[in-house]
C-alpha positions in Angstrom: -56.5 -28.8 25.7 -59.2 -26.3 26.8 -62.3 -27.6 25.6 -63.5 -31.1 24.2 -66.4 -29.5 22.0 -66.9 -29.7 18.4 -64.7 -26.8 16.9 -62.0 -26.8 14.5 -59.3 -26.3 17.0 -60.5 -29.6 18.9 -61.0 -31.7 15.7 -57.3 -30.8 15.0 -55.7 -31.2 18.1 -57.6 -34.4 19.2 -56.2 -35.3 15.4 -52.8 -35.1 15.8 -53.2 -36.6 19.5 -55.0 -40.1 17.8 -52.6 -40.4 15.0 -48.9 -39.5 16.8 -46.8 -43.0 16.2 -46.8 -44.2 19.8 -43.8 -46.6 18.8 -42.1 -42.8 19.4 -44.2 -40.8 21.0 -45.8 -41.9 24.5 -48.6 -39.2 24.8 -50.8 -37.6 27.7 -53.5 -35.7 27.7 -54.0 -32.6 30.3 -57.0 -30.5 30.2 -59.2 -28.2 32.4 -62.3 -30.8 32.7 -63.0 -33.8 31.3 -65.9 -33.3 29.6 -67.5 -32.3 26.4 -68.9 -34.2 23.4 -64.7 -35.0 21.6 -63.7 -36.0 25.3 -63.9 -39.6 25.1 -62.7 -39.9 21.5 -59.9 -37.7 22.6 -59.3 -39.8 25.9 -59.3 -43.1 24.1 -55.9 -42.6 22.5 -53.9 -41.1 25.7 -51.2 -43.4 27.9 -53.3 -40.7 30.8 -55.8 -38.3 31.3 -55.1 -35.7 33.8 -57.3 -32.7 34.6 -56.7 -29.5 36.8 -59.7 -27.5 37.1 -59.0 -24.0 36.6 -62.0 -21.9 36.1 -60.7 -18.9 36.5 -56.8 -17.6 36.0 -58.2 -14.8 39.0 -59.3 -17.6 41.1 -57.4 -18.3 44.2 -56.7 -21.7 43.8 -55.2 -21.1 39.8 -51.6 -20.6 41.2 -52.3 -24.4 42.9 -53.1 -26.0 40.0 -50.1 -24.2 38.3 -47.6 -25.8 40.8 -49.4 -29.2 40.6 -48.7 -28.9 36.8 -46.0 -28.3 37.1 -45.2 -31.1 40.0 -47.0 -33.0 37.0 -44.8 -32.7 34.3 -41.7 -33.5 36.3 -43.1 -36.7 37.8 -43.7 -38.4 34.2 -40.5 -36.9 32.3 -42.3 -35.0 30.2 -40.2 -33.6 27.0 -42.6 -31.5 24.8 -45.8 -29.6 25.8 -48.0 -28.8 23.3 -50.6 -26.6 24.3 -53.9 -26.0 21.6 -56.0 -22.6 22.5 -55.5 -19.4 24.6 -56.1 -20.5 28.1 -53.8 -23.5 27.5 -51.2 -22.0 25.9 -51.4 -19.2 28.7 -51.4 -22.4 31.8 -49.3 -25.0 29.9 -46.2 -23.2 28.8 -46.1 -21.4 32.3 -46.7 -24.5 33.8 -44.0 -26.2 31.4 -41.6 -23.1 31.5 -41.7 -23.9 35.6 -41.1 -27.6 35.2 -38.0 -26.8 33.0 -39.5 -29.2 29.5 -37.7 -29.2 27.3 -39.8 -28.7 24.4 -42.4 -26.0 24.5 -45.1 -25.4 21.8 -47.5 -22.9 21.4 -50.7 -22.9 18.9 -52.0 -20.1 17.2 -55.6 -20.3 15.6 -57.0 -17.7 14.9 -56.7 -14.1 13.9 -58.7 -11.7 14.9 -59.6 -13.2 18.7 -62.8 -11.7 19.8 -60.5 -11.5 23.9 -59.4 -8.7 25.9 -56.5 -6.9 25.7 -55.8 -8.7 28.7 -56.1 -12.0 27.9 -54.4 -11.5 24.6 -51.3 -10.0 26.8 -51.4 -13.0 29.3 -51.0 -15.8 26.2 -48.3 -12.6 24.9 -46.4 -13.6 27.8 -47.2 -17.6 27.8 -45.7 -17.3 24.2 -42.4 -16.1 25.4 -42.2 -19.2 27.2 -42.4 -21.3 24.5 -39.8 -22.6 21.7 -42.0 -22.6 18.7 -45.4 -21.4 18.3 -47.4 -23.1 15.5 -50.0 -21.4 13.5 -52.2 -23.3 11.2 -52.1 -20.4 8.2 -49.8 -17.3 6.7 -52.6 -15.4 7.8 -52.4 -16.4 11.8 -48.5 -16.4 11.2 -48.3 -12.7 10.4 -51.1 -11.9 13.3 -48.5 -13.6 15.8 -45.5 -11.0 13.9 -48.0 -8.1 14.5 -48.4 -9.0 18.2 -44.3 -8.7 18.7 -43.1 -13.4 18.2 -40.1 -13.4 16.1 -40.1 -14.8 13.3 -38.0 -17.8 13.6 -40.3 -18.6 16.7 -42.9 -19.5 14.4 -44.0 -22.9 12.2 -46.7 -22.8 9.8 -48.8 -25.9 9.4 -52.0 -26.5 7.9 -54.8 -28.1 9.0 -55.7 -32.0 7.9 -58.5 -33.6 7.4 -59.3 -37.5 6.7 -60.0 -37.2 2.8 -61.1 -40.9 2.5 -64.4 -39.7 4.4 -65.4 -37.5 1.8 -66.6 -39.8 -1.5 -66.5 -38.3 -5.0 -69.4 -36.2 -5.5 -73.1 -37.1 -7.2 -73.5 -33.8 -9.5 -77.2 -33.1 -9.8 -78.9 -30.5 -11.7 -80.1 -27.5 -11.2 -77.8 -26.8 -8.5 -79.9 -25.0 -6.1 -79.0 -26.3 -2.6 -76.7 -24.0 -0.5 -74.9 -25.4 2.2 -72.9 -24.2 5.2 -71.2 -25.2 8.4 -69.8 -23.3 10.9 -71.0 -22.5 14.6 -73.5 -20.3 14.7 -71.0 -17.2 15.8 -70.9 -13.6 14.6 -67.7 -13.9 13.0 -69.0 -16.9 10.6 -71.2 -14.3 8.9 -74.5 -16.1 8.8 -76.5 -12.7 8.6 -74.6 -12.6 5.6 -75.7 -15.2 3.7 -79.7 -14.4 4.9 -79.1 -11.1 3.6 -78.3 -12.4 0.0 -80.9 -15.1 0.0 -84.2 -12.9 -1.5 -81.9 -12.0 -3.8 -81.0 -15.7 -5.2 -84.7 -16.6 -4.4 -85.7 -14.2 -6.6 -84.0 -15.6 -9.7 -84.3 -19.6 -8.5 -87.4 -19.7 -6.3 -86.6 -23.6 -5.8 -83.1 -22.6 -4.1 -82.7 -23.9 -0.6 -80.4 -22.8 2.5 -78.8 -26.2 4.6 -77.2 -24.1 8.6 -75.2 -26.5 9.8 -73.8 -26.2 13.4 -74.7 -24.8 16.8 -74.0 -21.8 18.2 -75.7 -19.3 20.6 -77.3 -16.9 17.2 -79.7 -19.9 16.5 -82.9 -18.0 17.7 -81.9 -14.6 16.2 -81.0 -16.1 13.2 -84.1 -18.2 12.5 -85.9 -14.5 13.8 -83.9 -13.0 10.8 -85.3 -15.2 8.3 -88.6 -14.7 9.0 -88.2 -10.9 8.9 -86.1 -11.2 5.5 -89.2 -14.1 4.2 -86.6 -16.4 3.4 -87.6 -18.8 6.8 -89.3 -21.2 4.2 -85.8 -21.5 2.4 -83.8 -22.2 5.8 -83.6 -25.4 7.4 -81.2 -25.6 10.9 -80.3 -28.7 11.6 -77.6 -27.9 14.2 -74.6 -29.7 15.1 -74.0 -33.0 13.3 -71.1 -35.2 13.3 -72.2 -36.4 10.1 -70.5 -34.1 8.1 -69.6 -35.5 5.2 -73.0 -36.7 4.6 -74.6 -33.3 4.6 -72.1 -32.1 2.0 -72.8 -35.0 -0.3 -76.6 -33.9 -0.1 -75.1 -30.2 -1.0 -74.2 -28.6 -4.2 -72.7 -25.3 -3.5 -70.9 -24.6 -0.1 -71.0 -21.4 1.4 -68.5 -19.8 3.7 -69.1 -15.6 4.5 -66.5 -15.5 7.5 -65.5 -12.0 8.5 -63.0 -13.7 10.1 -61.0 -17.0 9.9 -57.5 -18.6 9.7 -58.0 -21.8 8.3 -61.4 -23.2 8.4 -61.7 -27.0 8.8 -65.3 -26.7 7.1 -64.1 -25.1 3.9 -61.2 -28.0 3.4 -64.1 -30.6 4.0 -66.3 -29.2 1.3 -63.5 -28.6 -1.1 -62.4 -32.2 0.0 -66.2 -33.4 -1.4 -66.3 -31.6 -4.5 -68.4 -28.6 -3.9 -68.0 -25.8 -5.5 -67.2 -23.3 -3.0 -68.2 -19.0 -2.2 -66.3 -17.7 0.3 -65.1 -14.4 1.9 -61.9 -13.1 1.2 -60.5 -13.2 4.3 -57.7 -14.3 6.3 -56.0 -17.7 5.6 -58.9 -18.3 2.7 -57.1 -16.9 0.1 -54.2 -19.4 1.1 -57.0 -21.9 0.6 -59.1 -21.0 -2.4 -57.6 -19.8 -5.6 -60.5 -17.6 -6.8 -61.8 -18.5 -10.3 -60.1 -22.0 -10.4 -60.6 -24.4 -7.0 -63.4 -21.6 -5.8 -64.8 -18.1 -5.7 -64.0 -15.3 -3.3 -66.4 -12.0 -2.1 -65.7 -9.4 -0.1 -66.5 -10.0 3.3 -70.5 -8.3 4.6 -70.8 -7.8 1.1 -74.6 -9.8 0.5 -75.1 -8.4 -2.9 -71.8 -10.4 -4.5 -72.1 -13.6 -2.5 -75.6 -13.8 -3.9 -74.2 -12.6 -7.7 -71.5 -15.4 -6.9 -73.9 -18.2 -6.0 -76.6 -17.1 -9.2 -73.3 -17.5 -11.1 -72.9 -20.7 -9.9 -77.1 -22.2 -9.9 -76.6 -20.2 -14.1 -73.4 -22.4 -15.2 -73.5 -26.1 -14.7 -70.1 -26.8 -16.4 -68.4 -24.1 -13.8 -69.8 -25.7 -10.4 -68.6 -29.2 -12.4 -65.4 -27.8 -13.2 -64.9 -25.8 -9.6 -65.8 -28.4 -7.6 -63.4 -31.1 -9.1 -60.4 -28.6 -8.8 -61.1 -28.2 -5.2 -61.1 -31.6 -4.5 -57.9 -32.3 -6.4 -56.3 -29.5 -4.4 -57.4 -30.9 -0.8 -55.8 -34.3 -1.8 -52.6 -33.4 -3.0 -52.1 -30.4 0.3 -54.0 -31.3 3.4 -54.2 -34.4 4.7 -53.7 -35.7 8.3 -50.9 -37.5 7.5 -49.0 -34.9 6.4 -50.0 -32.7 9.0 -49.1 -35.1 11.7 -45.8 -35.4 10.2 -44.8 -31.6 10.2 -45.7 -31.6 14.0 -43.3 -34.7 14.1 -40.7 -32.4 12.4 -40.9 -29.2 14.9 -41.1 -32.0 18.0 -37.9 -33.4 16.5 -35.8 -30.4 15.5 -36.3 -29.2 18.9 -35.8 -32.2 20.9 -32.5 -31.9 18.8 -31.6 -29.2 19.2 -32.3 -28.8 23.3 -32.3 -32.4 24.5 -30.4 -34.2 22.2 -29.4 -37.4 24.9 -33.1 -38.1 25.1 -33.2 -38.6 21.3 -30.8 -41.2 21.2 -32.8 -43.3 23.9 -34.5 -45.8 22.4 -37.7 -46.4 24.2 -40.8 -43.6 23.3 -40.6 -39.6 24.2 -43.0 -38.6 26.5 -45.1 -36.0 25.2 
């Protein structure tokens, strides 16, 4: 893993790490530092922690810390490396390619990365090392197709999410309280959503705005509601690790990405029952089915996302009747359990298929 901090790709990754069967799968964790506010939750369910502190794939010693990996890997057997973001997919399946694992596999995320062209041909490369690469939506799937994988190098598997933290909703009425989480990045659209706001204010004076996550756009942000008079509207609250509990004080969840794959914070809200407005972009439409578990707008389009959430604050028995479709939908598709059991699938088929001796050993594959 490349980072421990609270992100979508870390919530996923440290997931499927916790909730692997370790009756067969004996699991280690390798990262660039051990730090970050996930690390120990992370750490806690690894047979070992190793860390090789690359800062810098320029920096003299990053061909070092390769070879160590590499020495790594061969000292504890490992079978399958699994490698979650662009600097580990670019390290580990070098590192693993070297070492001669078995099992390679990739992630994809995202997909428009805001990287350089050479970045984004380094992890090019790194995928050509690996035996599947896994993205977590149609729309990242056909990114990776775009940027020259093969086809038949590439899994699809959604993200989870533990659905038993998210109770059945408390409808109240009016809705008027707006809710969104995502890091306070340009891609998540924020500006967006401040843009719209006079608009709804306008027609529901007693509507209010709930920003949750961090992100380094907090102080222009907060400077944009004040020039837009909508600051009185806006509460930050930052980063919160209690999630669910900001979404049960919601009623209508907000997402006006320019940009996304599969956002973690849209399948949490729909997984609580809020009704849901959200861009058109990406993996979302694999997510929301526009007019039945949700609504979709044009992305930097202010003027429909604020039509869409009037429509919305104007018809109680649509926000009802939204909001228990999405939840329905999360329950039946996308939860951790089954997403832990497609990895299990690709780590199988290709231990199978490349190291079938080890499969027939009894004792747990080292991973």
């Amino acid at each position: 893993m490349s980072s421990f901090d609270p992100g979508g790709t870390e919530r996923q990754m440290i997931e499927l790490l916790r909730r692997l069967d370790q009756q067969r799968w004996n699991v280690h964790l390798v990262c660039f530092r051990k730090k970050g506010a996930w690390f120990e939750r992370a750490a806690e369910a690894a047979a070992s922690v190793t860390s090789f502190p690359v800062t810098s794939f320029r920096a003299a010693n990053a061909l070092h810390h390769l070879a160590q990996f590499r020495l790594w890997c061969r000292s504890r057997n490992i079978a399958v490396v699994h490698t979650g973001q662009l600097y580990s997919n670019i390290f580990g399946l070098t590192g693993a390619a070297l070492a001669g694992v078995p099992v390679r596999i990739g992630n994809r995320r995202n997909i428009n990365p805001n990287n350089s062209p050479l970045k984004l041909g380094a992890q090019r490369i790194a995928y050509s090392f690996a035996h599947k690469i896994v993205a977590n939506s149609q729309a990242a799937a056909a990114r990776l197709r775009r940027e020259g994988v093969s086809s038949h190098k590439i899994a699809v598997i959604p993200n989870g999410l533990d659905i038993d933290r998210f109770p059945a909703p408390n409808r109240r009425t009016p809705a008027r309280r707006v809710i969104v989480v995502a890091n306070l990045r340009p891609e998540k659209g924020h500006d967006v959503l401040i843009q719209a706001a006079p608009q709804v204010l306008r027609r529901f004076p007693d509507a209010t705005f709930d920003v949750v996550g961090g992100g380094p756009l907090l102080d222009r942000l907060r400077e944009m509601t004040r020039r837009y008079e909508v600051g009185h509207a806006f509460t930050f609250f930052g980063h919160c690790d209690d999630v669910p509990a900001r979404l049960a004080d919601g009623d209508i969840f907000v997402l006006p990405s320019r940009s996304e794959a599969m956002p973690n914070a849209l399948l949490e809200a729909m997984a609580a029952g809020l009704p849901v407005v959200a861009s058109a972009v990406g993996g979302i439409g694999e997510i929301v089915a526009d007019g039945r578990t949700g609504l979709l707008v044009p992305a930097d389009n202010p003027v429909a996302l604020a039509d869409r959430i009037c429509g919305l604050m104007t018809t109680p028995s649509m926000t009802s009747a939204l909001g228990d479709a999405a939840r329905t939908e999360i329950r039946g598709r996308y939860s951790f359990s089954r997403m832990v059991a497609a990895f299990e699938v690709v780590y199988d088929t290709e231990l199978r298929r490349r190291c079938p001796t080890l499969m027939a050993r009894r004792e747990p594959v080292a991973v």
